[in-house]
N, C-alpha and C positions, 0 to 999 in steps of 0.2 A: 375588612377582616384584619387585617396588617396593625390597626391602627389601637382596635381591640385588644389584639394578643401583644402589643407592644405595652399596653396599659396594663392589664395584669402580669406578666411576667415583672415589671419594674417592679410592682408593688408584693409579690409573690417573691422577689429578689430582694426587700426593701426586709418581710418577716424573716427571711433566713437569717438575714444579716441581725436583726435585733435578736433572735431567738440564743447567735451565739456571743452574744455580750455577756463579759465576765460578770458584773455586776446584778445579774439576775440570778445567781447559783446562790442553790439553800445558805452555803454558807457566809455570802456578803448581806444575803436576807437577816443574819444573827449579830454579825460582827459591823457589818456597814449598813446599818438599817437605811439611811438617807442617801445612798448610793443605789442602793433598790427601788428605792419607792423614784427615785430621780428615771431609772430606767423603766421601772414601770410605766409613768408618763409615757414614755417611748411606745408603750407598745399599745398602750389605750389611744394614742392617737393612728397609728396604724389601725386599728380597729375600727376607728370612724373613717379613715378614708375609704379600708376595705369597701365596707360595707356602703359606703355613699358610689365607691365604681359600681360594685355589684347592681343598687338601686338604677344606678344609670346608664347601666347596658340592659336592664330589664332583667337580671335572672334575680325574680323577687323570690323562687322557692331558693335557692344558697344563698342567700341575703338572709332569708327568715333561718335557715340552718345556722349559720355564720354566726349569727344575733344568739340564736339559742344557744350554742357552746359556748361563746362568749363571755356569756352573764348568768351561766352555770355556776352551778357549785362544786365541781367536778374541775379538775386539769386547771387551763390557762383562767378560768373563772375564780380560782381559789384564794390567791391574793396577791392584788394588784396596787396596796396601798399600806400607810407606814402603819396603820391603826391593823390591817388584814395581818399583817406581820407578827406586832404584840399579840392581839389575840393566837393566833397563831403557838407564837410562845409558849403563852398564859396555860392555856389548855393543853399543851404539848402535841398538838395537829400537825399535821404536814405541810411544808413550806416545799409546795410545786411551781413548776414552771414550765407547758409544756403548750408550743403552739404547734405542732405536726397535725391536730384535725382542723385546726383554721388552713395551714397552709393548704392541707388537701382537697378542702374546699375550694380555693382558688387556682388547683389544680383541674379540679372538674370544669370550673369555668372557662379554663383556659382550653379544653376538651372541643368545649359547647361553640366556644369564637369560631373553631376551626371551619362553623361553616356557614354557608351563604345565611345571610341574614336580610329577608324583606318583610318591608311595613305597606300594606294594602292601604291605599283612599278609600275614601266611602263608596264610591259610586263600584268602585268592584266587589264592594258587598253585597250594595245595592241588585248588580247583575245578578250576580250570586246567586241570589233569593230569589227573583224573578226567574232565570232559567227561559229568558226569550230566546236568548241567543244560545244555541246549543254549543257550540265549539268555544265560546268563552265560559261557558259555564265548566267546561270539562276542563279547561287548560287552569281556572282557578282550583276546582277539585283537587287538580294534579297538584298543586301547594298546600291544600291540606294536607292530600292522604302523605306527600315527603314527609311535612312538620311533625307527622303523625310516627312516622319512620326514623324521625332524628336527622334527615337528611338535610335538609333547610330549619331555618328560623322562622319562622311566622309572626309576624304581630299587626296589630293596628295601634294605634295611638287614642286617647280616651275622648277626642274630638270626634272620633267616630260615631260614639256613640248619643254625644251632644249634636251631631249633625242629624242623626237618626231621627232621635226625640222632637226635632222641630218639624218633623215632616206631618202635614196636617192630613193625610190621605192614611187612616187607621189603619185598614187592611195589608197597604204596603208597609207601614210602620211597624207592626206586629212579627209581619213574616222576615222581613230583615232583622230584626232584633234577634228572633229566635238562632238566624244565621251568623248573626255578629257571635252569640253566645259562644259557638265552635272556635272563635279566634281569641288569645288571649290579650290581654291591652297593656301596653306601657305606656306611663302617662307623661303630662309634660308642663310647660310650668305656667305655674295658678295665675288665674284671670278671674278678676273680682266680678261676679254677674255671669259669669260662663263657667267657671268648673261648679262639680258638684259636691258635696260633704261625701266622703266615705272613696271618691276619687283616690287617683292614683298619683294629682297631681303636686307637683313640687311647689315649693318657693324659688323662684326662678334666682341664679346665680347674674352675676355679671355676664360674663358670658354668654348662658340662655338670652338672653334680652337684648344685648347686642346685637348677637344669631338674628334674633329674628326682627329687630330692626332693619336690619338688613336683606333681607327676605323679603320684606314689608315693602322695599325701596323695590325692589327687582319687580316682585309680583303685582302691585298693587299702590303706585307712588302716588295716586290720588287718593287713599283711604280717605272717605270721608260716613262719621258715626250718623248722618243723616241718611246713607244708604241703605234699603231694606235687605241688601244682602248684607250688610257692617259684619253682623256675628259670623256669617257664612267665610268672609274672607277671611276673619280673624282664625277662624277654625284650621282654614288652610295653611297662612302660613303656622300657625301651632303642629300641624301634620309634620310640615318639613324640618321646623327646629327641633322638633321631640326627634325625630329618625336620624339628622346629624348628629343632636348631642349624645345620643344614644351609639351613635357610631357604626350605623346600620349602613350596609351594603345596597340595598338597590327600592326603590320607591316606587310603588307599581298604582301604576294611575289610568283613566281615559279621559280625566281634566285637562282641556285644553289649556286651560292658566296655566298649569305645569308644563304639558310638554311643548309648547309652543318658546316657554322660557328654558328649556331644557339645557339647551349648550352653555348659555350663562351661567345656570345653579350649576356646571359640571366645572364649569372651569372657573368659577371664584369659591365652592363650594367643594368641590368633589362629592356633591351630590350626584346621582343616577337615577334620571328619572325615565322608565321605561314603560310600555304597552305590555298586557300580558303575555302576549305572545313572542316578545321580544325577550320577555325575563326567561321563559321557558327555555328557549334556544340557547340561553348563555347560561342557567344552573343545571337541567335535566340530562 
């Protein structure tokens, strides 16, 4: 959570600070045209980071907001460039400069960190849906209907739904699917032969890839691509690197590869890899 709100607030502290540079006022926009368009850079690249944190904590609906005012023709959309400028001029248009509805936006998102944030495994979809177990099935409900509330975060990551896909028993494939539908996905980064087109999934950063290099070392130091579970594992650790890069709070699992490694991924990671009934006790 901490880690979240630490990230947007810099970058939320980053726009104020561009917003009151002199150089962006109508009037260096006339007189100092290349001192504006110099600061404008300034703020289109804040605009790509905004919007690349937003993608990467998952709030894709203020990423698509964020995006649209953006590249508006309205406010901070108007002109961001030495050409936007003359024109500008030319036609005797208005020369604005106004980012108080981006900032607001990452005002809201800074709202949405404040609270618990979990990413479900497959196999507690899996339960989910089937409804064997009556007291797991109630204690995952009880994560709905919160996410449902605004109380918690809810998500899965989009391997969830490539795990799903492989399962060759229709009936169960069908009814979890319909169940996955109820949870939204954040994705995580592109695997050639594993993601899908129209995915959520990224180009994985340095970073990402490292993550789950590492991951890979903990959970799984034999990977070997001769394995028929190979995509299986790789799914998993993609579960855990998508949830840390994303910055999530707690991993709600009843894969024993996870919690059997738990104390490891907590203390090289500050991952949290918990039982449902454990996550219940520490957000409800």
């Amino acid at each position: 959570m901490f880690e979240r709100l630490e990230k947007i607030r810099e970058i939320a502290n980053l726009g104020i600070k561009i917003q009151n540079i002199e150089d962006l006022s109508p009037a260096k926009a006339i007189v100092a045209i290349e001192n504006f368009a110099q600061a404008c850079d300034q703020v289109k690249k804040w605009e790509i980071d905004s919007l690349k944190l937003l993608n990467r904590l998952g709030f894709i609906d203020l990423s698509n907001m964020f995006n649209s005012i953006s590249s508006s023709d309205e406010g901070i959309g108007l002109i961001k460039t030495q050409e936007g400028v003359k024109m500008a001029i030319k036609n005797r248009g208005r020369i604005q400069f106004d980012m108080s509805r981006l900032l607001s936006i990452l005002l809201l998102a800074e709202t949405r960190a404040l609270v618990p944030a979990l990413t479900l495994d497959t196999n507690i979809i899996i339960h989910y849906s089937e409804k064997k177990n009556k007291e797991l099935h109630e204690d995952i409900e009880t994560f709905v209907v919160a996410a449902s509330m605004g109380k918690i975060s809810l998500v899965v990551t989009t391997r969830v739904k490539d795990d799903v896909l492989r399962d060759v028993n229709d009936t169960r494939r069908r009814r979890t699917l319909k169940y996955l539908a109820r949870i939204p996905e954040i994705g995580v980064g592109f695997r050639i032969g594993i993601s899908r087109i129209g995915q959520k999934d990224y180009i994985a950063s340095d970073e990402y890839k490292n993550l789950a290099d590492q991951l890979q070392e903990i959970l799984f130091p034999q990977l070997d691509k001769n394995d028929k579970h190979y995509k299986n594992k790789l799914a998993d650790i993609d579960h855990l690197a998508g949830h840390k890069y994303s910055m999530r709070d707690y991993f709600v699992t009843l894969d024993m590869d996870f919690l059997k490694k738990r104390d490891i991924l907590a203390e090289k990671f500050s991952i949290e890899v918990l039982k449902p009934e454990e996550c219940i006790y520490k957000i409800i």
